[in-house]
N, C-alpha and C positions, 0 to 999 in steps of 0.2 A: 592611262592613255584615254583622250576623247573618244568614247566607242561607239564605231559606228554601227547605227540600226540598234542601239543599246536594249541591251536587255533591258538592253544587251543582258549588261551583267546578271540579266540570266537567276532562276536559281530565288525562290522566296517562299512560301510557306501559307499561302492561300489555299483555303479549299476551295476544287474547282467541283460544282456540280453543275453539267450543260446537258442542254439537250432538250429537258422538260418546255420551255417556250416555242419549240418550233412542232409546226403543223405533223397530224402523223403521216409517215408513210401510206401508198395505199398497198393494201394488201397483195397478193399474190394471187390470192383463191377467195373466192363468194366469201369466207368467214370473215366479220368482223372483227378488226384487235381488241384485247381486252384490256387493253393499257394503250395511252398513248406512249409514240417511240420517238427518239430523237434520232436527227437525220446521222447516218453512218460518218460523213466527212465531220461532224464534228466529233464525233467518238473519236475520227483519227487526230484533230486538233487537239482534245484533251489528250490523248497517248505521247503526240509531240512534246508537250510539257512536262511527259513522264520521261522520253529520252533524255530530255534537255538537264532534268533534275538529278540522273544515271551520271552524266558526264563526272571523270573524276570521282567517283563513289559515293553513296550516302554516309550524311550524316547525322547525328545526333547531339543534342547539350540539356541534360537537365535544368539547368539556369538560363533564359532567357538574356541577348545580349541586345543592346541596342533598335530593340526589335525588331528582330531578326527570325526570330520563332524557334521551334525547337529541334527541327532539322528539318533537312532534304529528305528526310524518311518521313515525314508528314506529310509532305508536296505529293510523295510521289504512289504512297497508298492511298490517299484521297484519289489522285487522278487515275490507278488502276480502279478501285473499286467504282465510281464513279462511269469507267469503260465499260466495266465488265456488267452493274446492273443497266446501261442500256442495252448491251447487246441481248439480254436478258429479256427488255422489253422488246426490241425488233423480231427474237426470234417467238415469242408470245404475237406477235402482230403477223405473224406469217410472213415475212421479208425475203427469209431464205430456205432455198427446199435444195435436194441433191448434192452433189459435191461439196456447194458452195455454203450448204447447212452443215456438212461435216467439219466443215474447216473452219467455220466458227465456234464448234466447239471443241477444237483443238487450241481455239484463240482462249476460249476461255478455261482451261484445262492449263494452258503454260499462264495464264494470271490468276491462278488459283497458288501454281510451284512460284510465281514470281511475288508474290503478296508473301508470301510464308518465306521465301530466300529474304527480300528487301527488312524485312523485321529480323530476319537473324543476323546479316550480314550487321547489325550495328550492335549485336547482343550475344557475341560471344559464340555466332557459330548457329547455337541452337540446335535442332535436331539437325542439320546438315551435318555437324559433327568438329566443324572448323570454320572459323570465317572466309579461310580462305573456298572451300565447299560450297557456303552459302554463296559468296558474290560471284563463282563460277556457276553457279545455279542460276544465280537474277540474270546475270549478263548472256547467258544459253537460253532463257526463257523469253526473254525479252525480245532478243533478236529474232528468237523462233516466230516470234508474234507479226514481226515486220515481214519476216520471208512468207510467212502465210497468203497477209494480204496482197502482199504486191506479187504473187505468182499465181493469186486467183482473179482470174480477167472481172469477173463480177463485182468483188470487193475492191480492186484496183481501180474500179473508173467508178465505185461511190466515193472513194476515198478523194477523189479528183475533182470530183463532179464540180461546175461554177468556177472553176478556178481554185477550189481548193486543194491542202498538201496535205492531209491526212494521213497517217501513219508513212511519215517521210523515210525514207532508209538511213541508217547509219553510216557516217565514211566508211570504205572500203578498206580492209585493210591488205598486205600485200598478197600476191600467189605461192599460192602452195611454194615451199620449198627456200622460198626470198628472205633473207632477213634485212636488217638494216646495214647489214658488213656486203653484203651480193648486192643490193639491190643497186641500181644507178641515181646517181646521184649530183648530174652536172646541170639541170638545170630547175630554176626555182620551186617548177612544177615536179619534177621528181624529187626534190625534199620534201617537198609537199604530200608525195603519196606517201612516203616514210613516217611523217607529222599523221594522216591520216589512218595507216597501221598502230599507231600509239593511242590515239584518240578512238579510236574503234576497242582496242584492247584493253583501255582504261574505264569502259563502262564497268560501272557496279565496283570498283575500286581496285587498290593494288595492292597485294599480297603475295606471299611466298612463292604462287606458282608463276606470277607473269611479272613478278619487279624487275628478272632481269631483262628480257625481252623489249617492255615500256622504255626500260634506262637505256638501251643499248636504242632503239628509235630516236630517244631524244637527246642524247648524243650525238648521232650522227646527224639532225639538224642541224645541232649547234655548232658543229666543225662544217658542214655542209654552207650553209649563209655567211657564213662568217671566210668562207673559203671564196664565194661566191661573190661576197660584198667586195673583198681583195682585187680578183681577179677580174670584175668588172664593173669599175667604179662609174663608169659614164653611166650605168645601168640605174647608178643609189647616187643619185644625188639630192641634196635638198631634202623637203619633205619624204621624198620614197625612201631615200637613205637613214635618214633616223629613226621611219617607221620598221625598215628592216631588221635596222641595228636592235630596236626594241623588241624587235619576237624575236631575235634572238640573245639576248639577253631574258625575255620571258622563258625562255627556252630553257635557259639554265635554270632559273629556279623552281621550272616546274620538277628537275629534278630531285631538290630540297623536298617539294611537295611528297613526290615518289618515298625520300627516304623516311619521311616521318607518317609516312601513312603505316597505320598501327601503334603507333606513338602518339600522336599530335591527335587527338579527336576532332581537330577542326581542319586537317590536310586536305579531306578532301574537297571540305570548301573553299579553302583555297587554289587547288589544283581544279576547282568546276572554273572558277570565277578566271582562272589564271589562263588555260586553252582555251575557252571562249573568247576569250578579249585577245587573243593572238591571233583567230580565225576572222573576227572583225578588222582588226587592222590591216589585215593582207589585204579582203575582202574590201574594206570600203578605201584602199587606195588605190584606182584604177589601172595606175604602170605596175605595182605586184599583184593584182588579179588580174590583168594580163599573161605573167609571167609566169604567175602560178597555173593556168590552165593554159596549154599546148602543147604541140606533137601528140595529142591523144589522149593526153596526161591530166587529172584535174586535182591538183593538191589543193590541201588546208580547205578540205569541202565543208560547210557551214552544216552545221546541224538544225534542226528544224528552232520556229519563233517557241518565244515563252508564249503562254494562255494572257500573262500580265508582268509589269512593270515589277521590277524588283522594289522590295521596300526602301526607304532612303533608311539610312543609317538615324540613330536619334543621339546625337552625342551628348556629352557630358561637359560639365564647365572647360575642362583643358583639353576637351577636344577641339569646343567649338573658340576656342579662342587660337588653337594651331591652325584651324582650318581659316579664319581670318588672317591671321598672318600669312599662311602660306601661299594666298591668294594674291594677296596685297605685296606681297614682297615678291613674287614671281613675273607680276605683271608690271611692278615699278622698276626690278632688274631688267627685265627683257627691254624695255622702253629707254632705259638707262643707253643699254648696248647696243639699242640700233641708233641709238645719236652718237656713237662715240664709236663707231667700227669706223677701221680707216681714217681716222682723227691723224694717228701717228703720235700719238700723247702716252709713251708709251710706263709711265707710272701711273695714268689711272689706268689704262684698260688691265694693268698686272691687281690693280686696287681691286677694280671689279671681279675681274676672274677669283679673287682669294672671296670676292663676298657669295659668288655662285659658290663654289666649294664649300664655303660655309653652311649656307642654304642647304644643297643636297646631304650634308652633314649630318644637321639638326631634322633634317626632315625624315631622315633611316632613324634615327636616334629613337624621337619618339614614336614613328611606328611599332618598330621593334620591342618599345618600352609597352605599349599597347596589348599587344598579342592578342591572342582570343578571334572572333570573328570579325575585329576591327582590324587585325591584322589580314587574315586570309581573304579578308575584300579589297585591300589598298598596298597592299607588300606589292604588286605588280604597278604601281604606281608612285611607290615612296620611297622605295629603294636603289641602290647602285644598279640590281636585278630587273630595271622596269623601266618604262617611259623616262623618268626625273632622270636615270641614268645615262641614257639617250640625249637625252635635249641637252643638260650640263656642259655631256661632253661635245657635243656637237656648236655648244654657244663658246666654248672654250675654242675650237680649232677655228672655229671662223672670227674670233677676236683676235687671237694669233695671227692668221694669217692674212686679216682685213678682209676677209672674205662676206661682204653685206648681204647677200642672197642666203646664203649660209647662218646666218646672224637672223635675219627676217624670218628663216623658217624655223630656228630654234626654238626662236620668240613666242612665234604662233604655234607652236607645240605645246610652251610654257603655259601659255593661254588657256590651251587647247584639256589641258589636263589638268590642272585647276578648276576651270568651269564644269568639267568631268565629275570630279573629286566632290564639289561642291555642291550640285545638284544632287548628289547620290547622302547628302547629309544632312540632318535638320539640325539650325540652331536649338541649343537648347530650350532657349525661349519659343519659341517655334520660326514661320516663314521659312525663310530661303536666302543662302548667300548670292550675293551682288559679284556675278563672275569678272567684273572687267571693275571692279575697284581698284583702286593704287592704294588706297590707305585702308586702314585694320578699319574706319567711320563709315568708309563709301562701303566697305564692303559688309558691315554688319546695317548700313542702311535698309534695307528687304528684312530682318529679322524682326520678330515680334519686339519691342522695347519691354524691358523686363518692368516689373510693378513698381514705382517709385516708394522709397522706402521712407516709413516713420519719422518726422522729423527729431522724436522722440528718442530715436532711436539710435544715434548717429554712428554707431558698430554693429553693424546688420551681421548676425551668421552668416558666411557664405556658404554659398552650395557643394557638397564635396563630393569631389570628382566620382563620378558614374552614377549621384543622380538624377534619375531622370521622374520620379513621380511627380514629384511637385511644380516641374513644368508649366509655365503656363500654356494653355492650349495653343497649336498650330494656326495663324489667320495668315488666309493668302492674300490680304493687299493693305499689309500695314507699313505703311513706308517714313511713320514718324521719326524723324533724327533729333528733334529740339533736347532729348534728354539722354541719347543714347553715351554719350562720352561718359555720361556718370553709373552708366549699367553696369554690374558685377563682370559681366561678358567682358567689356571691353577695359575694365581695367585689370583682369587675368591675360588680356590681353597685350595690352600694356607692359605685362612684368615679363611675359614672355617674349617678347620685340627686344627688351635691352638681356634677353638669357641668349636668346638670337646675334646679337650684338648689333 
């Protein structure tokens, strides 16, 4: 899906150390600091990044994928340690005296238990005794950190101060006694609070003690929208409707996610990457964040920004030759179908329909064939479970029924998630794919042109799939085409178009 406010997608592997550039605090008392201190609201901005990295549980890969890094367990002990020696420095600079000294080191006493949980949570427990133990520990320690600040009036308006969100709170999850079978659930916003108990209970990951509880939340989503989409269709029309139809469908797979966490080492990067990108979608379509907040109610509450931009993906020859085609072929269907809705020609529009089918087909196919961390960033985008599934079907009922409005916003969803997809991925060679190409040429047009080969040579080895070293380096404005037709890229690309049919 096009994410709005994109990390969106949220969730990368940089060390953040802030704070050292800005001016010190002035002290409180005659004594000079003996360190300089960084300002408190950025302490809370780096902690946001530590929520943000929590969503959906940490994770871990001894092997390095796409670089991607070695998990959300690296993001996100950098950014407590990082919290924890400014606050180190502020209270050395005398910033905080009284209550409000107490409670910071209460702040830093639960990122002492949350540094020590976050390493075990992905190592078998550790002294906690159980993983499940541990990530009950990070997810109690963490929160504690946020109920701290924001219920100490001193700490709460540094965290603010300028306009900033510093140590932002986590959605809510339900009241005492509520679950997802009690709770209300007739309008968008109160699935929404349901969606916002799961995501609140999903920090630090899912395990033995809360899978049922998570399952049984995202569940009743998913019958909830899906009940709701029915019941009132004037409400999902068009763009708002597809977008619906896609969180919930993200809905269901986030389930998947649920079940293979403990299994799957990479679930829960795909269950961070997978809620976040459901919580944008509501959010950046106006008629369901309308819907989602009212009567009181404010579902699918956004969790605070990343510190920085997610990594792009760095693919490998048959990646970057799917992610050409998938472009090229998504935005030459769509274009296709809005010339031909309501034609009344009724053997091609059945032609086209069989060739979207195909499309969405080959495009699960090889995700699925991917797996690993290429999968848990794009499975909400490549499969029946996600956007592609969405738009497909939504380009199918509106060819059906001549519905051109219908057809027009399929299209521009098509668009819309390819250029997505696309920016989130580096050619191999390097640059950047061309989101509004029609053909596999326009759209490897922005990519670095690979080295022209030996004439000596005339059976070049080619590059096998997933490496990525020998790369030529990233250039951001190589726009040469004169030789690109003869690049390795684009004739893997080539043989993949007639695998496509």
């Amino acid at each position: 899906m096009a994410r709005f406010a994109h990390d969106t997608h949220q969730r990368h592997d940089n060390h953040h150390q802030h704070g050292d550039h800005n001016p010190p605090q002035p002290p409180e008392t005659p004594t000079p600091p003996t360190s300089s201190a960084p300002e408190f609201s950025d302490l809370g901005a780096t902690f946001n990044d530590a929520t943000r990295a929590l969503v959906g549980g940490l994770w871990q890969n001894a092997v390095e994928e796409g670089g991607q890094g070695h998990g959300s367990v690296v993001r996100y002990v950098d950014d407590l340690k990082a919290v924890e020696s400014g606050l180190q420095s502020e209270i050395k600079a005398g910033q905080f005296s009284g209550d409000t000294l107490t409670h910071i080191q209460t702040v830093l006493s639960d990122i002492t238990t949350a540094l020590s949980a976050a390493t075990a949570s992905v190592n078998g427990g550790g002294s906690f005794g159980s993983v499940a133990n541990a990530e009950a520990a990070l997810r109690a320690s963490h929160l504690e950190i946020l109920d701290t600040v924001n219920n100490d009036h001193t700490l709460s308006t540094l965290a603010t101060q300028n306009g900033a969100t510093g140590f932002l709170a986590a959605p809510e999850t339900l009241p005492d006694g509520v679950t997802a079978a009690t709770a209300p659930h007739a309008t968008l916003a109160e699935i929404g609070a349901i969606f916002n108990d799961a995501a609140n209970r999903i920090l630090g990951g899912v395990n033995s003690d809360n899978k049922a509880i998570i399952t049984s939340d995202m569940n009743a989503v998913v019958s909830g929208l899906k009940h709701l989409i029915d019941a009132q269709p004037a409400q999902f029309e068009g763009l708002t409707g597809i977008h619906a139809d896609t969180v919930m469908r993200q809905a269901q797979l986030e389930i998947t996610y649920i079940n293979q966490a403990g299994i799957d080492p990479d679930a829960g990067r795909g269950s961070n990457d997978n809620i976040l990108d459901m919580i944008d979608i509501i959010q950046g379509d106006a008629n369901l964040a309308g819907l989602a907040s009212q009567g009181g109610v404010s579902g699918f509450s956004q969790f605070p920004d990343a510190l920085n931009p997610t990594p792009r993906y760095q693919d490998n020859a048959a990646q970057t030759a799917f992610w050409a085609n998938f472009i090229a072929q998504g935005n030459s269907l769509g274009q296709r179908a809005e010339q031909l809705v309501g034609s009344g020609d009724t053997h091609a529009i059945n032609a086209l329909i069989s060739e979207f089918q195909t499309f969405e087909k080959n495009a699960t196919k090889f995700d699925l064939a991917q797996g690993g961390i290429f999968g848990a960033r794009f499975d909400n985008e490549l499969t029946p479970s996600s956007t592609l599934g969405a738009e497909v079907d939504a380009m199918i009922k509106g060819l059906k029924t001549g519905d051109a409005a219908l057809v027009t916003a399929a299209a521009e969803v098509i668009h819309d998630n390819a250029a997505d997809v696309g920016g989130n991925n580096i050619p191999i060679t390097g640059g950047h794919f061309n989101p509004d190409g029609l053909t596999v040429a326009q759209v490897l047009s922005t990519a670095v042109t690979a080295p022209a080969t030996a004439a000596a040579d005339p059976k070049p080895t080619p590059t096998p799939p997933g490496t990525v070293a020998d790369a030529a380096p990233p250039s951001s404005h190589d726009h040469a085409t004169a030789d690109i037709h003869h690049s390795p890229i684009v004739d893997t690309a080539h043989h993949l178009h007639h695998m496509w049919g």
